[in-house]
N, C-alpha and C positions, 0 to 999 in steps of 0.2 A: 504494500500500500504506500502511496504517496504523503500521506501524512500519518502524524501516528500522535496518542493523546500526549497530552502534555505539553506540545509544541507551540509556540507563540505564529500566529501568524496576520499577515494584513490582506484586510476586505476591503476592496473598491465597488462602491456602485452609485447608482444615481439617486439622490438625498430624493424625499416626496417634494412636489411643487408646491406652493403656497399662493401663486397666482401675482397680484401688483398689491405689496404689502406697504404700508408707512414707516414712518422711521422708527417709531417706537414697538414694533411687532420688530421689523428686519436688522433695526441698531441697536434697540433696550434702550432707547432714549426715555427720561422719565417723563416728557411733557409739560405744557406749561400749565400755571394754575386754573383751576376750575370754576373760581369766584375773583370774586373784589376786581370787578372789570371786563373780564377776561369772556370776550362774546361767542366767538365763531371760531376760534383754531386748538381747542386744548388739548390736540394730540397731534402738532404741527411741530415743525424740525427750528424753528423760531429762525436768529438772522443763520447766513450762510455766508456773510462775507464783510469787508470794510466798506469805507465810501470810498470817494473818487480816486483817493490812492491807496488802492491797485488798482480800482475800476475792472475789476471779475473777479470770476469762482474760484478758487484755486482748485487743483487738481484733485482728483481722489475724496472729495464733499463726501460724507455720505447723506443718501437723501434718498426718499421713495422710490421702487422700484420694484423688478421684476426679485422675488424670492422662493430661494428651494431650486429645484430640478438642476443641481448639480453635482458632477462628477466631484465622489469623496474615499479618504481613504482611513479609515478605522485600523490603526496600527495595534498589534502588539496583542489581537485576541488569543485569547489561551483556549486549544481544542479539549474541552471536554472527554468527547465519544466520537468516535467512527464507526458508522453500521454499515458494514461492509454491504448485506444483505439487501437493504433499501439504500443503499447509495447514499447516507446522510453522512453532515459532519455535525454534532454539535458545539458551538463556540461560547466562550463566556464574554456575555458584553454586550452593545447594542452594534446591529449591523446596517448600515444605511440606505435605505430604500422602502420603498412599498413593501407589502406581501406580496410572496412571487413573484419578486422582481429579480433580474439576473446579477449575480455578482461575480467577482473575479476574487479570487483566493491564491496568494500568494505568501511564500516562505520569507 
């Protein structure tokens, strides 16, 4: 067998989608407050940048956007069980993806 228990190994596969998330789902931003003013945006990413100098965004902002559905890699799960019989491995840890979703298992 190609792997055998006790072995550390890493899982790649594609994280679940989350769709077009804020900044406080996608960064853990805590948001601004909820009273004493505060009308329309309490889960908004507040300023994003200076005034007229620099006159733009700097690179790498983070701010709303597409989250999830990306390729990842879960290092260092420890193989439980190999059922040679049904083809399983079991791993300790959380593996990234949907259910039944395809992963790559690497040494």
């Amino acid at each position: 067998s190609l792997f055998k228990e006790g072995e550390y190994v890493d899982v790649t596969g594609t994280t679940k989608g989350k769709g077009f998330s804020g900044v406080m789902k996608r960064h853990g931003f805590s948001g601004g407050p909820k009273t004493h003013g505060q009308r329309e945006h309490p889960r908004s990413a507040g300023s994003i940048g200076q005034a007229s100098d620099p006159s733009r965004v700097f690179k790498g902002m983070k701010m709303a956007g597409q989250y999830g559905n990306k390729r990842m890699t879960a290092r260092n799960l420890e193989i439980v069980q190999v059922d040679k019989e049904n083809n399983q491995i079991l791993l300790k840890g959380a593996v990234p993806g949907a259910n039944n979703g395809i992963v790559y298992i690497t040494k």
